[in-house]
DSSP file (Angstrom, degrees, kcal/mol; ACC not computed):
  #  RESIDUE AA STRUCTURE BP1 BP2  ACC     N-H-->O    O-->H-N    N-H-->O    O-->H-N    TCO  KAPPA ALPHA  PHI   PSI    X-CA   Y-CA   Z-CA
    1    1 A X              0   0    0      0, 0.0     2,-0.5     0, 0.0   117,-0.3   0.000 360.0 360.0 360.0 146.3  -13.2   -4.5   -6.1
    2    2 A X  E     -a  118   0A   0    115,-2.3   117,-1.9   136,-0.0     2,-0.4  -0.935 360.0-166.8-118.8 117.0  -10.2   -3.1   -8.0
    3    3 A X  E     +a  119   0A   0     -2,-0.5   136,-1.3   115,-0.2   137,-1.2  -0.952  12.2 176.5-129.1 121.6   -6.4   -3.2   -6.8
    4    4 A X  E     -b  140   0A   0    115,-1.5     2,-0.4    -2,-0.4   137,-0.2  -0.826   8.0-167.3-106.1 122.7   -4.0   -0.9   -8.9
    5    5 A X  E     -b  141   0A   0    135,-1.9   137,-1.1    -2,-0.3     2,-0.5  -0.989  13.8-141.7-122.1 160.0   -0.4   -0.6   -7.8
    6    6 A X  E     +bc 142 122A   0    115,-1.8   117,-1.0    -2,-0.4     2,-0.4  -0.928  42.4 142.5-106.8 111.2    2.0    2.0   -9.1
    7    7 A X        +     0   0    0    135,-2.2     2,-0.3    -2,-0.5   118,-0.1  -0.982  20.1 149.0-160.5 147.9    5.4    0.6   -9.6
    8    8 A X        -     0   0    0     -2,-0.4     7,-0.1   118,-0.1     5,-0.1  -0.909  54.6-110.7-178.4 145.6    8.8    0.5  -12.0
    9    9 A X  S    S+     0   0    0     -2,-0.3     2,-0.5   116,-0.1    -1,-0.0   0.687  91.3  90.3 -56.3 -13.3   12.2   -0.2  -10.6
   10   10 A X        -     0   0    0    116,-0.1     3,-0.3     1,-0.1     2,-0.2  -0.746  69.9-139.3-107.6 126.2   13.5    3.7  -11.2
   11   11 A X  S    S+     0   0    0     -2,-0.5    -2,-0.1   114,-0.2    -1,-0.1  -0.455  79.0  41.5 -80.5 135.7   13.0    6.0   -8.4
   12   12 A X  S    S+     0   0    0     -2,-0.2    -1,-0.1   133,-0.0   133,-0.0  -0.091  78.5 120.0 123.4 -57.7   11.8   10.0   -8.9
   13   13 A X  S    S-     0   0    0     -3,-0.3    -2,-0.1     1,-0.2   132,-0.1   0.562  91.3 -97.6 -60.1 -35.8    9.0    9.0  -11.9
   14   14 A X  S  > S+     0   0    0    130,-0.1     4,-4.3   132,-0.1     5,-0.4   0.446  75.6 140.3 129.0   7.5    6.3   10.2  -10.1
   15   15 A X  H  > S+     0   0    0      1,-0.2     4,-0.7     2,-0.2   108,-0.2   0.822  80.4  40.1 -88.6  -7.6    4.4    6.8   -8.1
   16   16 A X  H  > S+     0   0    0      2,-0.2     4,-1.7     3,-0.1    -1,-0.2   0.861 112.3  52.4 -73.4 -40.7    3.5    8.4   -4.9
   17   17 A X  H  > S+     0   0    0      2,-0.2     4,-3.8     1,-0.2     3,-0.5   0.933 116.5  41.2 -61.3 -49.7    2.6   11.4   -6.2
   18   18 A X  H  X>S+     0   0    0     -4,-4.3     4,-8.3     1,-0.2     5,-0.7   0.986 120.8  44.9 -59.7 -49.1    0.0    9.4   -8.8
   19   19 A X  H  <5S+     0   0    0     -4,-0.7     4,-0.3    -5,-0.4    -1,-0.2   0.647 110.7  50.7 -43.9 -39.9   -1.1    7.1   -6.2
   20   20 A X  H  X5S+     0   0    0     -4,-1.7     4,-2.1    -3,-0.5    -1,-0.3   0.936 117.3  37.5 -77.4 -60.8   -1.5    9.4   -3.7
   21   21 A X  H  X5S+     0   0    0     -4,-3.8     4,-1.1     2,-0.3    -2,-0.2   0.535 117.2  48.7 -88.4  -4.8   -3.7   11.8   -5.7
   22   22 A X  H  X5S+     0   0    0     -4,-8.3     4,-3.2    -5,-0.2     5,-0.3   0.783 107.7  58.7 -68.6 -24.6   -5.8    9.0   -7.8
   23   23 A X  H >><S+     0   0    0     -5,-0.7     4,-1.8    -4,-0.3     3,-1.0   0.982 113.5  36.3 -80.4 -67.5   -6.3    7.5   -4.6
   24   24 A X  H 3X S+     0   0    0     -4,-2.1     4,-0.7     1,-0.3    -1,-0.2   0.769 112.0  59.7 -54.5 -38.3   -8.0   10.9   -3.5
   25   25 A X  H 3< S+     0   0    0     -4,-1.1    -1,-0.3     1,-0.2    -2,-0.2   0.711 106.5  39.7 -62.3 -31.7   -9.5   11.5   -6.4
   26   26 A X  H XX S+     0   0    0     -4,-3.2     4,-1.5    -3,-1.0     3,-1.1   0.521 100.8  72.6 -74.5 -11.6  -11.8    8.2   -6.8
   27   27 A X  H 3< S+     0   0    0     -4,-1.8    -2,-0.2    -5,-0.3    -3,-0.1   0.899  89.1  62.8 -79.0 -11.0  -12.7    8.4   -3.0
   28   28 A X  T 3< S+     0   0    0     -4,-0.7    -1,-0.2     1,-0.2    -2,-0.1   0.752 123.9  20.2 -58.6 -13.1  -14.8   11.5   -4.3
   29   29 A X  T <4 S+     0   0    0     -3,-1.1     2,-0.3    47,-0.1    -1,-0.2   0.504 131.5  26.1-120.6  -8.0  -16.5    8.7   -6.2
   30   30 A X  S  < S-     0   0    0     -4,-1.5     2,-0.2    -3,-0.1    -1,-0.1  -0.885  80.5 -96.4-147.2 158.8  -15.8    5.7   -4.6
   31   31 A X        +     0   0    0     -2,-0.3    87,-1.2    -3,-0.1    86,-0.5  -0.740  61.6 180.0 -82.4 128.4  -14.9    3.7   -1.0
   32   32 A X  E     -ed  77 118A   0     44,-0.6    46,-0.7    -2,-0.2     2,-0.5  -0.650  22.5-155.7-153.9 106.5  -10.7    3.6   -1.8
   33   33 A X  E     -ed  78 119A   0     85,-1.7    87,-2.9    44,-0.2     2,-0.6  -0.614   4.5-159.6 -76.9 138.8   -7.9    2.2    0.3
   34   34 A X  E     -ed  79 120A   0     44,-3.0    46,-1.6    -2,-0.5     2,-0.2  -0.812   7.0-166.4-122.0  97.5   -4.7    3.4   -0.1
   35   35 A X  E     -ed  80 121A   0     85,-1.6    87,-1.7    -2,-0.6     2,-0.7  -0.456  11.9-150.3 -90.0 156.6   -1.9    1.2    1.0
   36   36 A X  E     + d   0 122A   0     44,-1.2    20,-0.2    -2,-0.2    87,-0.1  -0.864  25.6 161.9-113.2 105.7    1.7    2.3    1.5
   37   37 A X        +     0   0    0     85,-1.6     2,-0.5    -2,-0.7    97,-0.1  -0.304  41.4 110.9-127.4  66.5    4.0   -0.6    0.9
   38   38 A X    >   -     0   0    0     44,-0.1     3,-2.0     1,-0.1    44,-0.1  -0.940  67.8-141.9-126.3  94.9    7.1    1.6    0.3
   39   39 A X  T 3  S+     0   0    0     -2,-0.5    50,-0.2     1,-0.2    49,-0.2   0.620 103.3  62.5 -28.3 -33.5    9.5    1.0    3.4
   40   40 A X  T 3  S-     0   0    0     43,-0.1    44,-0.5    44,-0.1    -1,-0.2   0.646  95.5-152.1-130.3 -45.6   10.3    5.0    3.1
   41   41 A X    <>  +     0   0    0     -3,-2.0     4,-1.8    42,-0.2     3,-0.4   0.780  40.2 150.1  65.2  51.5    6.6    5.3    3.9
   42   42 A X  H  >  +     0   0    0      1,-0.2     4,-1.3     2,-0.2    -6,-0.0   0.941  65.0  57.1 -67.2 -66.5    6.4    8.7    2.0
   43   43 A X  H  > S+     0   0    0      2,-0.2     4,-1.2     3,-0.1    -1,-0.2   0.728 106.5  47.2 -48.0 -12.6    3.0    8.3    1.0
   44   44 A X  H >4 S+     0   0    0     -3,-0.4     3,-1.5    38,-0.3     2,-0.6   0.957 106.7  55.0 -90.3 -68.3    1.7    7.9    4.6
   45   45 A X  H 3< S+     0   0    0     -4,-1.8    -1,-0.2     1,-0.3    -2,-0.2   0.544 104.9  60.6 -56.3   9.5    3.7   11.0    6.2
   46   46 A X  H 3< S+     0   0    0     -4,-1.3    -1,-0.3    -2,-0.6    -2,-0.2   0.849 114.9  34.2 -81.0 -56.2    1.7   13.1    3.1
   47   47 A X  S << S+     0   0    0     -3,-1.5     2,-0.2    -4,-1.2    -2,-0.2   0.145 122.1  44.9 -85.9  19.0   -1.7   12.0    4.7
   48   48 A X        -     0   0    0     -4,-0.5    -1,-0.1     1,-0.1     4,-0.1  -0.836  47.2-169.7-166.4 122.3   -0.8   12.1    8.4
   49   49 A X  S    S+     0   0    0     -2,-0.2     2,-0.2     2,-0.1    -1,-0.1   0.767  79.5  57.7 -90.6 -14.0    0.9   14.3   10.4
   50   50 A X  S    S-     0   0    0      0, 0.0     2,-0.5     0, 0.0     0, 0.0  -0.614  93.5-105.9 -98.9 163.8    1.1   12.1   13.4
   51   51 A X        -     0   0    0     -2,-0.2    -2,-0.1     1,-0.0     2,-0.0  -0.818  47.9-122.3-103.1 135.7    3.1    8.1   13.3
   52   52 A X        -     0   0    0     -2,-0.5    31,-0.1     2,-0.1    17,-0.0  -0.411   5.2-122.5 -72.9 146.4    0.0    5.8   13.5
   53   53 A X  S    S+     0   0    0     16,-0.1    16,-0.1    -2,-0.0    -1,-0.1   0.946 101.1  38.2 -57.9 -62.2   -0.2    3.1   16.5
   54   54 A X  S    S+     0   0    0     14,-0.2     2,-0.3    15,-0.1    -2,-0.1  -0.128  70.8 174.0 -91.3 171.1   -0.5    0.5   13.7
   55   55 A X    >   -     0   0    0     27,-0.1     3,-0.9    -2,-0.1    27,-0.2  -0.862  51.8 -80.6-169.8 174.7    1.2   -0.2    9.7
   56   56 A X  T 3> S+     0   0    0     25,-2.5     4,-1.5    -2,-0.3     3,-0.1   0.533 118.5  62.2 -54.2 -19.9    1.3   -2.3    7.2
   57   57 A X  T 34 S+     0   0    0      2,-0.3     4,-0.5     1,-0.2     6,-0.2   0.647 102.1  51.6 -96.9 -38.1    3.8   -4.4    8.7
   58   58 A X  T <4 S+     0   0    0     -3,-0.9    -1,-0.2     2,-0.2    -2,-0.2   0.397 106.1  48.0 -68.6 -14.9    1.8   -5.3   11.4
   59   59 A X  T >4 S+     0   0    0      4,-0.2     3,-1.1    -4,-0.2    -2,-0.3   0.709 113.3  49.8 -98.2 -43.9   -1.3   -6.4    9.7
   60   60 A X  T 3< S+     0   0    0     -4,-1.5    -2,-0.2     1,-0.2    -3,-0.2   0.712 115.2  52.3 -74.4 -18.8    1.2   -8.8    7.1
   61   61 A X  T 3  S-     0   0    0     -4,-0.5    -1,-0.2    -5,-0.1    -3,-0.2   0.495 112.1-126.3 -87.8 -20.2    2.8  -10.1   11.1
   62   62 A X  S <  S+     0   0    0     -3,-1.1    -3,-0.1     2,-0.2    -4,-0.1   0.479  81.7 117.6  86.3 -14.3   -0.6  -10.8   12.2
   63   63 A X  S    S+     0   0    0     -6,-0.2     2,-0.3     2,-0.0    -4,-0.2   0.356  83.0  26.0 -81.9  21.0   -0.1   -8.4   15.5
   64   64 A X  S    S-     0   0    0     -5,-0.2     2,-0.3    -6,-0.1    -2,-0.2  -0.923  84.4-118.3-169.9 147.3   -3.1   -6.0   14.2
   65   65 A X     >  -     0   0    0     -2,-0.3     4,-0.7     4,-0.1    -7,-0.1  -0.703  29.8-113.9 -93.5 162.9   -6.2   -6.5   12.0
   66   66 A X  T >4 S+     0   0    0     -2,-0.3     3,-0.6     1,-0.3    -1,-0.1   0.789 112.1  49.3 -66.8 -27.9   -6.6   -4.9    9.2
   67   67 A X  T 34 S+     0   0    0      1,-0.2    -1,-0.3     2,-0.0    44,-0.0   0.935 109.8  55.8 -79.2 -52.1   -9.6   -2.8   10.0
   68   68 A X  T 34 S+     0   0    0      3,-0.0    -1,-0.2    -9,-0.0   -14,-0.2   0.694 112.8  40.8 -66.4  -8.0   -7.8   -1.7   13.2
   69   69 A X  S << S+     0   0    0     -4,-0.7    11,-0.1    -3,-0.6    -4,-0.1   0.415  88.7 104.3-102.8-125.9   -4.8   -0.5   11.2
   70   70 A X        -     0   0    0      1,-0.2     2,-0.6    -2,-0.2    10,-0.2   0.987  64.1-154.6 108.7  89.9   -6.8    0.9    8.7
   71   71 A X  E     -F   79   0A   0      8,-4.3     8,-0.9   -19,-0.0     2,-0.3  -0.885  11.3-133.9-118.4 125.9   -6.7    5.0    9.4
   72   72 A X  E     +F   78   0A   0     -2,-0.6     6,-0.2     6,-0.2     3,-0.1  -0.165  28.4 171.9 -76.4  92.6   -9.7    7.1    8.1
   73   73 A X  E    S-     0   0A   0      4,-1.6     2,-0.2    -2,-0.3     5,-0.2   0.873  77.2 -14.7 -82.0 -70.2   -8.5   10.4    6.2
   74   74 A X  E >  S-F   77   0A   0      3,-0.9     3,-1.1     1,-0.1    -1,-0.2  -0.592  84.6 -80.9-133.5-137.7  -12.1   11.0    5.2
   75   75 A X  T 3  S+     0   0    0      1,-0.2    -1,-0.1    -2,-0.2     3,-0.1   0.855 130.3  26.8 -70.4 -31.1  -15.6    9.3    5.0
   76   76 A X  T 3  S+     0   0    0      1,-0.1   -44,-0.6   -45,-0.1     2,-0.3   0.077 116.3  89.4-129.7   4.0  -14.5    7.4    1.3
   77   77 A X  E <   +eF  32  74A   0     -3,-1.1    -4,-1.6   -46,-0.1    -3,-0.9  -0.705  48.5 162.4-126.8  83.3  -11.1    7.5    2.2
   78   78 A X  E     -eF  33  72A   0    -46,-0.7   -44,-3.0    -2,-0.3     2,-0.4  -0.594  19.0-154.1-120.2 169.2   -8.1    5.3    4.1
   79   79 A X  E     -eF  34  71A   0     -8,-0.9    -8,-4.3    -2,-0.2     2,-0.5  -0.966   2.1-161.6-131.8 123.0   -4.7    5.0    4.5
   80   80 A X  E     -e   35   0A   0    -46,-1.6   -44,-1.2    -2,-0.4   -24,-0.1  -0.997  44.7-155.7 -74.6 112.2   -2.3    1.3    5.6
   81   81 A X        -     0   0    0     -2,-0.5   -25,-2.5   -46,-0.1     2,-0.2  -0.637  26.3-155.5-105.9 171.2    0.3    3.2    6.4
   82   82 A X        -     0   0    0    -27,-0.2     2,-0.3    -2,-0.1   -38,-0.3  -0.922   7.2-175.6-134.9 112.4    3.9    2.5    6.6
   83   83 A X        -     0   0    0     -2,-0.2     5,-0.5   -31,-0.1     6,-0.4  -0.673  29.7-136.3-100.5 157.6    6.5    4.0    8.5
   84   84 A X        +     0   0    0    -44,-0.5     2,-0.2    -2,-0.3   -44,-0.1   0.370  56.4 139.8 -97.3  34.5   10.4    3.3    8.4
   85   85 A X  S    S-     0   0    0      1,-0.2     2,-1.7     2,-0.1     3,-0.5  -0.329  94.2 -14.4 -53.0 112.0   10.4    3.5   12.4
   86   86 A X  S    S-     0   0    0      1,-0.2    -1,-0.2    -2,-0.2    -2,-0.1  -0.023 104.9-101.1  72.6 -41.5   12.9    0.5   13.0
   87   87 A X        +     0   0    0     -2,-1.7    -1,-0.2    -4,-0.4    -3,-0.1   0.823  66.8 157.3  76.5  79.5   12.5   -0.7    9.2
   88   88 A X     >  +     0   0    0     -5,-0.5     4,-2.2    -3,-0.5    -2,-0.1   0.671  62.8  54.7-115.8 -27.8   10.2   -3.5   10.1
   89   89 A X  T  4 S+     0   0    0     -6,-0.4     4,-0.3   -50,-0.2    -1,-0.1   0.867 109.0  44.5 -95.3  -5.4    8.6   -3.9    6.8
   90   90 A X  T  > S+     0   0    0    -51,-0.2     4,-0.5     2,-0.1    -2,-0.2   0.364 108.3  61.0 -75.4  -5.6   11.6   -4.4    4.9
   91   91 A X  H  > S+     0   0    0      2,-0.1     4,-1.2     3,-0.1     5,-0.3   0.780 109.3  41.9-105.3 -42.8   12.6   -6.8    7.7
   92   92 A X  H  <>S+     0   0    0     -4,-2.2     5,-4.0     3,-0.2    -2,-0.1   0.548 109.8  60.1 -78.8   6.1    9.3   -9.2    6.9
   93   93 A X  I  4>S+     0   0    0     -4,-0.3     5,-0.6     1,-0.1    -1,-0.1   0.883 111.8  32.4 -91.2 -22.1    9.8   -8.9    3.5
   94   94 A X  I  <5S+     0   0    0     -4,-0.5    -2,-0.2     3,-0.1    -3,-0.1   0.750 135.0  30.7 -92.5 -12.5   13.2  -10.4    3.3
   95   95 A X  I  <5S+     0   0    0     -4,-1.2    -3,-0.2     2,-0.0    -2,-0.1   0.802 131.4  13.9 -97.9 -73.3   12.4  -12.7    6.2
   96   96 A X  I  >5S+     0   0    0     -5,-0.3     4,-0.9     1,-0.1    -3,-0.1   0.928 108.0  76.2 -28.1 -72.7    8.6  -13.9    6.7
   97   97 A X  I >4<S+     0   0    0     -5,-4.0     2,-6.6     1,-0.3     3,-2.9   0.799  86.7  62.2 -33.9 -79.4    7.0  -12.9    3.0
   98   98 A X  T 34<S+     0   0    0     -5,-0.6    -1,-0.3     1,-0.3    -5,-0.0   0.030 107.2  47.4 -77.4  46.3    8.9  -16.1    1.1
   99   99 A X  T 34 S+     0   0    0     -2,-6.6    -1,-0.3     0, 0.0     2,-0.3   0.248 123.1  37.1-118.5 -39.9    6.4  -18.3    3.7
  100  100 A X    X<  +     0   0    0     -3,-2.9     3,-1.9    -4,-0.9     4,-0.4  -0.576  63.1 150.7-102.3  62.1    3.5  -16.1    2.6
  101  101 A X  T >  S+     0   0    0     -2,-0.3     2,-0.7     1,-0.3     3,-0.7   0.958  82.0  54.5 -63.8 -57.3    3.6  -15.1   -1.2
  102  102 A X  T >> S+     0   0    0      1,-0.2     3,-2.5    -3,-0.1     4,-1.2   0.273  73.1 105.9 -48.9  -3.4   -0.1  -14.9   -1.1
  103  103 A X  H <> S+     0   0    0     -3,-1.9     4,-3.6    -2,-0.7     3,-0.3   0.850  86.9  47.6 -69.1 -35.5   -0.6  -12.3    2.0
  104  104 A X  H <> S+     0   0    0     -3,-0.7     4,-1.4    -4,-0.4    -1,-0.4   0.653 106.5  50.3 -81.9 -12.8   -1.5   -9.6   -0.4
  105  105 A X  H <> S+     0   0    0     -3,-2.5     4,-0.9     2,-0.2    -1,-0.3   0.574 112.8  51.2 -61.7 -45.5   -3.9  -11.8   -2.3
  106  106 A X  H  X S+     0   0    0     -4,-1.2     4,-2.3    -3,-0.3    -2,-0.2   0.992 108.5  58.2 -42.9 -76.8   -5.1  -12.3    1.5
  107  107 A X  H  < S+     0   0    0     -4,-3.6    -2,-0.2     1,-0.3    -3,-0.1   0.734 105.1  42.8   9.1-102.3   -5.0   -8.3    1.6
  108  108 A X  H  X S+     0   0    0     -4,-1.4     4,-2.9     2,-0.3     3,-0.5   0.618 105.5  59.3 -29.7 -42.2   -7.4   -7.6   -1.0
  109  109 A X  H  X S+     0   0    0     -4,-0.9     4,-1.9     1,-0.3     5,-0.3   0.873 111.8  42.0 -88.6 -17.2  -10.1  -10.1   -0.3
  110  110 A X  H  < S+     0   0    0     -4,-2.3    -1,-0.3     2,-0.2    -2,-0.3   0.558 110.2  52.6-109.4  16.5  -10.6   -8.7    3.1
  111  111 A X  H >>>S+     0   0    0     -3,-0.5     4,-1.1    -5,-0.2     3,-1.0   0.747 110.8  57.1 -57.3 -54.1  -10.4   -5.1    2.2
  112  112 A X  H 3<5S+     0   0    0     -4,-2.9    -2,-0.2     1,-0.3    -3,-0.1   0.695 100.2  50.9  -4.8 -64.6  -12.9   -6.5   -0.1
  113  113 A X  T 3<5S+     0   0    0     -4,-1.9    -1,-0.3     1,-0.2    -3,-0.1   0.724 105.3  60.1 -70.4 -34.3  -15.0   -7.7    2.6
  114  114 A X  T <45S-     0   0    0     -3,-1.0    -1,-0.2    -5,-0.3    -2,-0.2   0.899 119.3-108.4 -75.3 -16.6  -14.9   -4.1    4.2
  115  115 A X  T  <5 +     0   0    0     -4,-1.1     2,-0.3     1,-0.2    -3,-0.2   0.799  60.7 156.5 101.3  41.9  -16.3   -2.9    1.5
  116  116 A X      < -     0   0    0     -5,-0.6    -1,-0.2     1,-0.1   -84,-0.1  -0.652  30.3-149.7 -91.8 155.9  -13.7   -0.7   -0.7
  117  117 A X  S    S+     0   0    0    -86,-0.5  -115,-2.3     1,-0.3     2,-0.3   0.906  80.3   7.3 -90.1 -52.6  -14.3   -0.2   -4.4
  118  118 A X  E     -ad   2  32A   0    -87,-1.2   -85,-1.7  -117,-0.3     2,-0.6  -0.934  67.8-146.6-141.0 143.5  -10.9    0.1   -5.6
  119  119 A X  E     -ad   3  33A   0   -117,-1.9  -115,-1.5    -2,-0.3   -85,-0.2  -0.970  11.8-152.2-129.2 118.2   -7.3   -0.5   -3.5
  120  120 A X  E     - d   0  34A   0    -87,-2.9   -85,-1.6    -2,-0.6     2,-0.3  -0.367   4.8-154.3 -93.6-179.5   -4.5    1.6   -4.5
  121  121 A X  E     - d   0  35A   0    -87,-0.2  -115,-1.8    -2,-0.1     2,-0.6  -0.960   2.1-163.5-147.3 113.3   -0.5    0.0   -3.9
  122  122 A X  E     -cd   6  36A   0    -87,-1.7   -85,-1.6    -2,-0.3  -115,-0.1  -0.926  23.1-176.7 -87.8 134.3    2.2    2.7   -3.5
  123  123 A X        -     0   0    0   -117,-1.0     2,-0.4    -2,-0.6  -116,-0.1  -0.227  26.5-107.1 -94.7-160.5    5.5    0.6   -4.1
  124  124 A X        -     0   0    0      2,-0.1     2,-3.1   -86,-0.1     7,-0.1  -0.997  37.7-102.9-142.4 157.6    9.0    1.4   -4.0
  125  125 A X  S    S+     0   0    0     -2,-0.4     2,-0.2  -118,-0.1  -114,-0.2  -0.194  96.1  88.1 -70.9  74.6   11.2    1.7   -7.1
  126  126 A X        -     0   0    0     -2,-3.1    -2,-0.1  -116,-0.1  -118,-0.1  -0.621  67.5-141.8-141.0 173.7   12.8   -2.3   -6.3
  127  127 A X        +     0   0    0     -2,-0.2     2,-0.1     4,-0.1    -2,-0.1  -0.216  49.9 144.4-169.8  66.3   11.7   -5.7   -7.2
  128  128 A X  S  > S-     0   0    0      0, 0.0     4,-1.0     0, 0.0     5,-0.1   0.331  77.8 -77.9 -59.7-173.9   12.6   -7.3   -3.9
  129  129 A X  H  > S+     0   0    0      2,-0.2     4,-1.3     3,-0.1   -35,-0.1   0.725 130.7  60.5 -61.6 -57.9   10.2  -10.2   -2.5
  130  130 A X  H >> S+     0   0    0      2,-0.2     4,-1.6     3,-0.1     3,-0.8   0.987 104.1  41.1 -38.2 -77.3    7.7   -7.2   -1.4
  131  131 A X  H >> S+     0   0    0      1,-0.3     4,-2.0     2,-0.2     3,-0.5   0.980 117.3  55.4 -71.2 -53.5    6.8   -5.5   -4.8
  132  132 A X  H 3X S+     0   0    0     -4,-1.0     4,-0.8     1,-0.3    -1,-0.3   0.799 103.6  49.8 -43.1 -29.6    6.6   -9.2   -6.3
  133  133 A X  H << S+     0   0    0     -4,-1.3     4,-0.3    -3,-0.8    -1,-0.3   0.904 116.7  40.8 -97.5 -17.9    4.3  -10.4   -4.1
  134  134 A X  H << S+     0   0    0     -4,-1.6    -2,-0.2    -3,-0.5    -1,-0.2   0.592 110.2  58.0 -84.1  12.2    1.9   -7.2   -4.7
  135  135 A X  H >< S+     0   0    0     -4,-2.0     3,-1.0    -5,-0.3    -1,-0.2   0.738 107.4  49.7 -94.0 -28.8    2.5   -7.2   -8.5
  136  136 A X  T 3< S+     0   0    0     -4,-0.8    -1,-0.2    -5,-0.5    -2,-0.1   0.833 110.5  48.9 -92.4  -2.2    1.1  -10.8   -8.4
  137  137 A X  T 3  S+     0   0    0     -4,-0.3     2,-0.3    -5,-0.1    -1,-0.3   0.489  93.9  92.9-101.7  -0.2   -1.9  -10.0   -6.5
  138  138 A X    <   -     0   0    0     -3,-1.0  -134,-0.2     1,-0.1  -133,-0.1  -0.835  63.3-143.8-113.2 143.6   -3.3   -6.7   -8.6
  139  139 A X  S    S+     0   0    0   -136,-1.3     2,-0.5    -2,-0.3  -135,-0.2   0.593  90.8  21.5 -62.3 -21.1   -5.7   -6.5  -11.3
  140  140 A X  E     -b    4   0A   0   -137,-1.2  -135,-1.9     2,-0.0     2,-0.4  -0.916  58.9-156.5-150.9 139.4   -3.5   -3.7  -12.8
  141  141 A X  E     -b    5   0A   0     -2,-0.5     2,-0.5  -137,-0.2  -135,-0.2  -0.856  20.2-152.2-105.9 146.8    0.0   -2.5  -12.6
  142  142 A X  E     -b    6   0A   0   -137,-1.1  -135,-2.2    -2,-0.4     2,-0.7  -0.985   4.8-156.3-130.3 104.8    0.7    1.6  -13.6
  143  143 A X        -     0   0    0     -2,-0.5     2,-0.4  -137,-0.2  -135,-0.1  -0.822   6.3-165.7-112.3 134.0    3.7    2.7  -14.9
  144  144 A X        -     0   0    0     -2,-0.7     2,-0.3     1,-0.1  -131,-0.2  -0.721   8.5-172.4-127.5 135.0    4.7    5.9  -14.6
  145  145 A X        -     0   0    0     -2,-0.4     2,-1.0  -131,-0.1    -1,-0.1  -0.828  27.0-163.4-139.8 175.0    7.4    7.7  -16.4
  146  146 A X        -     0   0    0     -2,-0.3  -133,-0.1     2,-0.0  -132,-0.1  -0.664  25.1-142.6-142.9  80.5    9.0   10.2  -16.5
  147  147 A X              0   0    0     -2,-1.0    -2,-0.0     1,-0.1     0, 0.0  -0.126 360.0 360.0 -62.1 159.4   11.3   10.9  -20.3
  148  148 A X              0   0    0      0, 0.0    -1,-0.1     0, 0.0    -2,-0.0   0.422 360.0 360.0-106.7 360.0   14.4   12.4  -20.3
């Protein structure tokens, strides 16, 4: 399995957009999860019109497994989502996360186990506690820019 996140501290560049639409474009070829770990939780409200029972925030808390947060856009395709209802992952990254740097390392190996090919990482343009602890768990970082 293969875990890409899209990230650079500058906001605007473009990292949902890529993220959102590689992630669609390999599930045409591939099993691909696409997690939203952008407090703002833009990418999720692109692929769901309704606020999911479950997020990201709740699978990194322990209150939900990951397969039960996990929501199916199509056969080759899922979404973690994140919404900023209360701002509850920005509230375990500056509290919780620095007990658990590994969670996302965690992450990965049990998406793994469900049997995704590739795991995409939307970020947010920071380099908070959050984006550090998925930068240290992915096989690739993508940065996308955007000249002036």
């Amino acid at each position: 399995m293969k875990q890409l996140a899209f990230h650079i501290q500058k906001g605007g560049v473009g990292k949902t957009t890529l993220s959102g639409n590689i992630a669609w474009l390999l599930s045409q070829i591939q099993k691909v999860a696409l997690i939203d770990c952008d407090p703002q939780g833009n990418t999720s409200s692109w692929f769901l019109k309704e606020a999911p029972t479950h997020e990201l925030a709740d699978v990194l808390q322990g209150s939900v497994d990951v397969p039960k947060a996990l929501i199916e856009i199509t056969e080759t395709l899922s979404i973690l989502p994140t919404f900023s209802l209360d701002g509850v992952l920005k509230q375990y990254a500056e509290t919780r996360l620095n007990d658990e740097p590994f969670i996302f390392e965690e992450l990965g190996e049990e998406l793994n186990s469900l049997g995704y090919d590739t795991v995409i990482y939307d970020l947010s343009p920071g380099m908070s506690r959050l984006e550090k602890s998925v930068l240290l768990a992915m096989d690739e970082v993508i940065v996308p820019l955007t000249p002036e």
